[in-house]
C-alpha positions as CSV (number, residue, x, y, z in Angstrom):
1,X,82.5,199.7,244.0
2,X,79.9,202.4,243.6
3,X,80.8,205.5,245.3
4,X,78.6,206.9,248.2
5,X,77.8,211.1,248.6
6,X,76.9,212.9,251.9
7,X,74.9,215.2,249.0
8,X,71.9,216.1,249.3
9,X,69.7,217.8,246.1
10,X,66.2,219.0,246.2
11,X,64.3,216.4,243.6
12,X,61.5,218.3,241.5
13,X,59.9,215.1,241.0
14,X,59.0,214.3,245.0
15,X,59.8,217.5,245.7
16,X,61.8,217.1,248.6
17,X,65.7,216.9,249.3
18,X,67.3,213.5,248.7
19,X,70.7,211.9,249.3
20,X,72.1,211.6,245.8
21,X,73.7,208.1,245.5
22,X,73.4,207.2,241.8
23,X,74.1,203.5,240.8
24,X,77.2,203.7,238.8
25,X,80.3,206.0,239.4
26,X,79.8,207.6,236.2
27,X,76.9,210.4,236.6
28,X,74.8,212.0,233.5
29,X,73.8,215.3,234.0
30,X,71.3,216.7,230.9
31,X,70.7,220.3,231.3
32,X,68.5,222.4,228.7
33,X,70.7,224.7,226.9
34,X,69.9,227.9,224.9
35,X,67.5,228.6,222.4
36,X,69.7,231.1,220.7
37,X,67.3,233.8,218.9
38,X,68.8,236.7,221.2
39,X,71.9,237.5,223.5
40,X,72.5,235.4,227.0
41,X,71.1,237.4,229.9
42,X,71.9,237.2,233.8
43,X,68.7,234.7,234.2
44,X,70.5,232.7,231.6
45,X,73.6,232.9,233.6
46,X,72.2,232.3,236.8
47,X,70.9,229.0,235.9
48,X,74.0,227.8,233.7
49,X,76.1,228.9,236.4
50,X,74.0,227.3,239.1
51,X,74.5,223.9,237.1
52,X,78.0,224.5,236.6
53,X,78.9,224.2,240.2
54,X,77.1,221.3,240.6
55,X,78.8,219.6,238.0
56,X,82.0,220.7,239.5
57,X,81.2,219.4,243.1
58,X,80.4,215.7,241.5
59,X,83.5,215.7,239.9
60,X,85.5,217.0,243.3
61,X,83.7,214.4,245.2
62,X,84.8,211.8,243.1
63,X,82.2,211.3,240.7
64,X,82.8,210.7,236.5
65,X,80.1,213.3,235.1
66,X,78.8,213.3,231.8
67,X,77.6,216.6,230.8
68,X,75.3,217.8,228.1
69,X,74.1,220.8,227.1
70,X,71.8,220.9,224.0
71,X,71.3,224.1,221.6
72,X,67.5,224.2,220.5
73,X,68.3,225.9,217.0
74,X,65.3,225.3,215.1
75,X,62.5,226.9,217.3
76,X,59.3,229.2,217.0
77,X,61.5,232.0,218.3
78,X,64.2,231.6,216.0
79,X,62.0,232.0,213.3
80,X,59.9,234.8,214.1
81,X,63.4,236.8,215.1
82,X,65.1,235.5,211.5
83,X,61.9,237.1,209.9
84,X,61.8,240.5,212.0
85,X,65.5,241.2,211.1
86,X,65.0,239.6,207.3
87,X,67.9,237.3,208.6
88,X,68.0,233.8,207.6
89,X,67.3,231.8,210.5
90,X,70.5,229.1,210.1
91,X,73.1,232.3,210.4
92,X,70.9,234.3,213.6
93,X,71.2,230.5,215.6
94,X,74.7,230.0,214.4
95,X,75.7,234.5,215.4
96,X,74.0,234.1,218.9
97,X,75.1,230.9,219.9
98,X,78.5,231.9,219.2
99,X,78.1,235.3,221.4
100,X,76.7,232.4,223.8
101,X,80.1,230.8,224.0
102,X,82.1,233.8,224.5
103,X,79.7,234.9,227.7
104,X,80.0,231.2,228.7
105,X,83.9,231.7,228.6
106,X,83.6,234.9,230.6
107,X,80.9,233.2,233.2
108,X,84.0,230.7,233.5
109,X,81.7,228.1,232.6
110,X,83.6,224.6,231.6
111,X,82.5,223.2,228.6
112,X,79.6,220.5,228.6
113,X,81.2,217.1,227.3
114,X,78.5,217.4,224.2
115,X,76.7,220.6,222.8
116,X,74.5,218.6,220.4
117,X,72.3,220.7,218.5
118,X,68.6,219.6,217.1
119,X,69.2,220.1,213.9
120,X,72.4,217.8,213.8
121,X,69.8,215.2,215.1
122,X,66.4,215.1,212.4
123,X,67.1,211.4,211.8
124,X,67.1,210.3,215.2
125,X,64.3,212.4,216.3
126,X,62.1,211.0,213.5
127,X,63.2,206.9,214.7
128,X,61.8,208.4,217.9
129,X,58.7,209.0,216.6
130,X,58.2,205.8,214.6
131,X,58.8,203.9,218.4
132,X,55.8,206.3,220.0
133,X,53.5,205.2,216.6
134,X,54.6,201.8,217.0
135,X,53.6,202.1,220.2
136,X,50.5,204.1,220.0
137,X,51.5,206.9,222.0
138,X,51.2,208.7,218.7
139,X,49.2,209.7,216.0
140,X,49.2,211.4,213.0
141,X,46.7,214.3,211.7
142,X,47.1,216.1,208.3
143,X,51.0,215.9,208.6
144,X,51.0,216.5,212.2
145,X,52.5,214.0,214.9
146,X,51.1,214.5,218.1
147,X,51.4,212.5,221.4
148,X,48.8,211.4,222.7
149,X,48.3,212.2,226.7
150,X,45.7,210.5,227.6
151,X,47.8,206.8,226.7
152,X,50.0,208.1,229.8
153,X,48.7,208.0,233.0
154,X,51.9,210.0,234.7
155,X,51.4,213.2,232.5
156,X,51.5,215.9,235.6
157,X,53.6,213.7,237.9
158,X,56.5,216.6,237.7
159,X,54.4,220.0,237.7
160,X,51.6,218.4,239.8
161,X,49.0,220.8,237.6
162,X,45.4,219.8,237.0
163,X,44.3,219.4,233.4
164,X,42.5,222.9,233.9
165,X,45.9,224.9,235.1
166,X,47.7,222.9,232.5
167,X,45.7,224.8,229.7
168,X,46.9,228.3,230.2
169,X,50.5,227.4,230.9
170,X,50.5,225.1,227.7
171,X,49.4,228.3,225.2
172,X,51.5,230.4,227.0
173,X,54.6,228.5,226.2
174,X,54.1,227.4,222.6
175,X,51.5,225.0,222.7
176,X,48.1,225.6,220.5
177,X,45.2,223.5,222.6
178,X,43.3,225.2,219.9
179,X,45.0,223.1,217.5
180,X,41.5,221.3,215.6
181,X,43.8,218.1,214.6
182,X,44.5,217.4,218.1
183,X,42.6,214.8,220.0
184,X,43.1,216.7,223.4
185,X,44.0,220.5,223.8
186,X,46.8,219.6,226.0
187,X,48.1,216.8,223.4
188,X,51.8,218.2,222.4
189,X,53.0,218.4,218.8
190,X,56.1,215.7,218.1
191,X,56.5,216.8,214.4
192,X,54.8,219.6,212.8
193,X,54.2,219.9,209.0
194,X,55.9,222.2,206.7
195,X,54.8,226.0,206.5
196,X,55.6,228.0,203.6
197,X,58.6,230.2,204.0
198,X,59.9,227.6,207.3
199,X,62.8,225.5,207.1
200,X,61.5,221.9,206.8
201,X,63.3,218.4,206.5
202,X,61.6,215.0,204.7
203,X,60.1,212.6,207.4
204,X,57.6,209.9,207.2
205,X,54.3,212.6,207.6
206,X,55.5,214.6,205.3
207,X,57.9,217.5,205.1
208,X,58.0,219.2,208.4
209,X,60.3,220.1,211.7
210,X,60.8,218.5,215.0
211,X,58.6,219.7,218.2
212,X,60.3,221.1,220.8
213,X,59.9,218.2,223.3
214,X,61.0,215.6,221.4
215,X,64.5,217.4,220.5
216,X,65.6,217.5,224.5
217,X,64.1,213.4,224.7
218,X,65.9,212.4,221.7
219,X,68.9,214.1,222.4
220,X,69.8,213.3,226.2
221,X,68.9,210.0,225.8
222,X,71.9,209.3,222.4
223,X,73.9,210.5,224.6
224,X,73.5,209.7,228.3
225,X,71.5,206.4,227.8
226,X,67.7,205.9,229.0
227,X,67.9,207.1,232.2
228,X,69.2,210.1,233.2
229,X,71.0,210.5,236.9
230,X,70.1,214.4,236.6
231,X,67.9,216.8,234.4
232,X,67.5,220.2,234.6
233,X,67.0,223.8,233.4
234,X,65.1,226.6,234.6
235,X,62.0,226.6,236.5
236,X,59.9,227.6,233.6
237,X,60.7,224.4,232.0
238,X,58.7,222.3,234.6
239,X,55.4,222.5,232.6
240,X,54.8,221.3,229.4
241,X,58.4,220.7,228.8
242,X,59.9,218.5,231.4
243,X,56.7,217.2,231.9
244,X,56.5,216.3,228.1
245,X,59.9,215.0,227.7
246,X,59.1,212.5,231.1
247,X,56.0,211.1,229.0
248,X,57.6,210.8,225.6
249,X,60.9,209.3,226.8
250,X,59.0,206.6,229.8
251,X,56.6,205.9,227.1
252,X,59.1,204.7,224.2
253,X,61.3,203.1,226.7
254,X,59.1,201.7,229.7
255,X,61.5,202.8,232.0
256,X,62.0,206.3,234.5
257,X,63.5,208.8,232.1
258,X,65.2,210.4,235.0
259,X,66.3,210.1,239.0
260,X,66.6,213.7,239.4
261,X,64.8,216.8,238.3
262,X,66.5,220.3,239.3
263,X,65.4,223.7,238.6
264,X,66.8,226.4,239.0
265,X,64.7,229.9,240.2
266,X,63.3,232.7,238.1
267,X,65.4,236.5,238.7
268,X,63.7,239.7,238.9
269,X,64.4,242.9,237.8
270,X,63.0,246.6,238.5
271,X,59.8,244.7,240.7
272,X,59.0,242.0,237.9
273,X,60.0,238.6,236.4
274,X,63.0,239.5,233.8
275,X,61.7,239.4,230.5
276,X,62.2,240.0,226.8
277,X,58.7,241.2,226.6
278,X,58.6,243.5,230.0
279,X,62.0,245.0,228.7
280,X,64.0,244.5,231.7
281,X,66.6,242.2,230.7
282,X,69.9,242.6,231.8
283,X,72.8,241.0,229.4
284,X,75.8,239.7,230.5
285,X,77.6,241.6,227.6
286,X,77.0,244.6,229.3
287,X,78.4,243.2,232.5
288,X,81.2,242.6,231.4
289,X,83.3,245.7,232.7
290,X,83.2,243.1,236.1
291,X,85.1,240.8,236.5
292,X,84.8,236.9,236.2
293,X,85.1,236.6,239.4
294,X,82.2,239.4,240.4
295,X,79.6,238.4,238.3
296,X,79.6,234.8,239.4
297,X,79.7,235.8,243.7
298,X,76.8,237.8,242.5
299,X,75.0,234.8,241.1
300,X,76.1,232.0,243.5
301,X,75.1,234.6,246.6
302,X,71.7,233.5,245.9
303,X,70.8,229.7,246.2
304,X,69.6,227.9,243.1
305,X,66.1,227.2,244.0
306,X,65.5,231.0,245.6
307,X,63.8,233.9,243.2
308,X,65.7,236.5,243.9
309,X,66.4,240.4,242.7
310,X,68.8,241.7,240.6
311,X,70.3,245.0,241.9
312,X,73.3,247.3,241.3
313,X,73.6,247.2,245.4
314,X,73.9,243.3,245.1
315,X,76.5,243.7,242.3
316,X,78.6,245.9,244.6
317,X,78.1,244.1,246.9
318,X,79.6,241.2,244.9
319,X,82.4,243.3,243.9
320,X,83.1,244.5,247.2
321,X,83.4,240.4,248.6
322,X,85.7,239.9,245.5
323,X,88.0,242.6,246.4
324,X,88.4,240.8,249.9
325,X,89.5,237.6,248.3
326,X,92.0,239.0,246.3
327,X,93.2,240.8,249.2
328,X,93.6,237.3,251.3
329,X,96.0,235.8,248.2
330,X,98.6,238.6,248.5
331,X,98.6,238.4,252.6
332,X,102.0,236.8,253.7
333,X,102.1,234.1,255.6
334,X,103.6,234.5,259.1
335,X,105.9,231.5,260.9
336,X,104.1,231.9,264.4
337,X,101.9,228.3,264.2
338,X,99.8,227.0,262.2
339,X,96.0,228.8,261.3
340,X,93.3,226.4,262.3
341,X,91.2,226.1,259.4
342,X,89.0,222.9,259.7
343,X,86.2,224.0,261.0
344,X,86.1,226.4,258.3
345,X,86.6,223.5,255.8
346,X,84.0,221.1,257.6
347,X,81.2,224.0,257.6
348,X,81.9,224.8,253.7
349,X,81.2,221.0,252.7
350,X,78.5,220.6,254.9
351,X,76.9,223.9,253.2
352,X,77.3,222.1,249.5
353,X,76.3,219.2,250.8
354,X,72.7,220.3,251.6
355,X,71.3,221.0,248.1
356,X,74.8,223.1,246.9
357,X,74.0,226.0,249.5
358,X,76.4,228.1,247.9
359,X,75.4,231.3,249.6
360,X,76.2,230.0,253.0
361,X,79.5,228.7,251.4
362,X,80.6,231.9,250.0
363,X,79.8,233.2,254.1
364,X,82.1,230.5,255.3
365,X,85.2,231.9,252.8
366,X,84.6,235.5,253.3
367,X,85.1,234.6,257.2
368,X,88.0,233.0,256.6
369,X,89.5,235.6,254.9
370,X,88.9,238.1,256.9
371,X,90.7,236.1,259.6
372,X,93.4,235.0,257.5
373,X,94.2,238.6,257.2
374,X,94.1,239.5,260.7
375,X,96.4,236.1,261.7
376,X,99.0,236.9,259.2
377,X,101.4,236.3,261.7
378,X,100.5,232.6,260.9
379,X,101.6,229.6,258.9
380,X,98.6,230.5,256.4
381,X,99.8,228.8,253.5
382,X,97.2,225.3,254.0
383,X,94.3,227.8,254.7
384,X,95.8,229.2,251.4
385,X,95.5,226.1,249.7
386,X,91.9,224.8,251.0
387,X,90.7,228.1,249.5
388,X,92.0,227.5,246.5
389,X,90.3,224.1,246.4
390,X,87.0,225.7,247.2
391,X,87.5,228.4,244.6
392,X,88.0,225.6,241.8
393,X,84.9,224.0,243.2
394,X,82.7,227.3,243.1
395,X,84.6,228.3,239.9
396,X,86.6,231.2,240.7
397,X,90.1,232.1,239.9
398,X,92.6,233.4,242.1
399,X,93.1,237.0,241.2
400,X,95.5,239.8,242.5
């Protein structure tokens, strides 16, 4: 028997909230992973974090979750970094994925079930490509292999951008509509042809490497099957490539590609969007002087889908509300009755339950705590316990 939620998740795709009830009790969850040419930074965090919570919650609620997290190691940006610092580009991917994994352990994130990386995956992507030529999605120009918007009529379904807004998005984020092989400016590239210096693999067209796109598509679908109960990433991603992996995957397989798009909001830092370029990153190496427990109350005190504003006052803030839970663990339960916790219990679910409201949750635990501490003169030991369950679910460990 297929189990029922009382979850609610904000869907990208209708963009409204919707009762998540997927059709099997096994639940596939695809979220974009790193693209490792630098060091993880807090938006990186926020969003991985964000995920990991939810993944936790499906699996409390009694869901079997499928997780995977890919690693984009061939990429535009790997290359140009590999070339700045006369690296090779194999050994920069392979050093900052690993640093990746160590502030993924610190963010107590749990491992994905599968970290599949593109690379690992040439030959599949390529069979990919021969299905969207067989199926003339696809065409091929002096070595190129593009896709072919205009064959799909749902390109735009997900960002909801006209062709004209699409353009300037597209060339800020890799694509070239001034690309003279291409049919349309907005037509994406599935394989691109071999330029001297690049990496390159064998393929049908001629030596080359995969897009971008086609990596994530090829990818989530080996491993979580054709349709996927949830994708997601950051909000950037929406447009092209979300909306590029929906087109590729529906048009090879005919079918939705996913039932759940979620997206996770952009942080600011100093006034503006944190970014390499603006030089206002902040990396969670350098956070790390906090503890696990800090650094993740400061990223789930914002909701997933809310820009927000990195600040040192937020981060004491954070560190302040984490010295109060560590506080509660080493109160002593009193034998004067029992402490009446369910309303506290009911109102925590209930905050998850509408689209993983996790600041409001963390405002339900810091209340109890602060009256578990001033009723220690009760039985507090299955107030103890439910926040312990609630930690697991948000993450946290129990700290004295």
């Amino acid at each position: 028997m297929v189990k029922k939620s009382g979850l609610y998740l904000f869907n990208s795709l209708r963009q409204k909230k919707e009762k998540f009830n997927p059709p099997e009790n096994t639940v596939s969850v695809y979220v974009c992973g790193v693209t490792p040419y630098d060091i993880t930074h807090l938006g990186h965090a926020f969003t991985y974090v964000s995920f990991d919570v939810i993944v936790r919650y499906l699996a409390f609620i009694g869901f079997h979750v499928v997780y995977v997290q890919n690693v984009t190691d061939i990429d535009d940006d790997i290359l140009k970094k590999a070339k700045a610092e006369n690296k090779d580009w194999r050994v920069l991917a392979e050093r900052n994925f690993s640093d990746y994994l160590k502030d993924a352990d610190f963010l107590n994130l749990r491992q994905p079930d599968y970290y599949p990386k593109a690379t690992d995956h040439i030959g599949e992507i390529i069979d990919f490509n021969n299905i969207l030529l067989t199926k003339n999605y696809a065409y091929e120009k002096n070595g190129n292999l593009y896709f072919d918007i205009k064959k799909f009529s749902g390109y735009g379904k997900l960002s909801r951008l006209s062709k004209v807004k699409m353009l300037p998005v597209s060339r800020e984020r890799g694509n070239n509509p001034d690309d003279p092989d291409k049919r349309n400016p907005l037509d994406f590239v599935l394989w691109q042809k071999k330029v001297p210096g690049e990496p390159y693999w064998e393929s049908p067209w001629g030596p080359g490497r995969p897009g971008w796109h086609i990596e994530c598509s090829t990818m989530s679908m080996k491993y979580l099957g054709q349709t996927l109960d949830i994708h997601g990433g950051g909000g950037d991603l929406i447009f092209p490539h979300h909306e590029s992996e929906i087109a590729q995957s529906e048009a090879a397989t005919g079918i939705s590609f996913a039932r759940f798009f979620i997206h996770t909001a952009m942080l600011y830092y100093q006034g503006k969007k944190m970014s390499k370029s603006l030089g206002n990153m902040v990396f969670i190496r350098n956070l790390k002087n906090y503890s696990k427990n800090t650094i993740r109350l400061l990223l789930l005190s914002n909701h997933y889908r809310q820009e927000w504003q990195y600040s040192e006052d937020m981060l004491n803030k954070a560190r302040k509300l984490n010295g109060l839970f560590r506080k509660v663990w080493l109160v002593q339960s009193g034998r004067n009755g029992e402490f009446s916790f369910n309303n506290y219990r009911q109102k925590f679910f209930e905050a998850l339950n509408d689209d993983m409201n996790t600041p409001q949750a963390l405002g339900i635990l810091e209340n109890l705590s602060k009256n578990l501490i001033n009723n220690r003169n009760k039985r507090l030991s299955s107030a103890k316990a439910f926040l312990n369950q609630a930690f697991n679910i948000l993450g946290l460990i129990v700290e004295y």
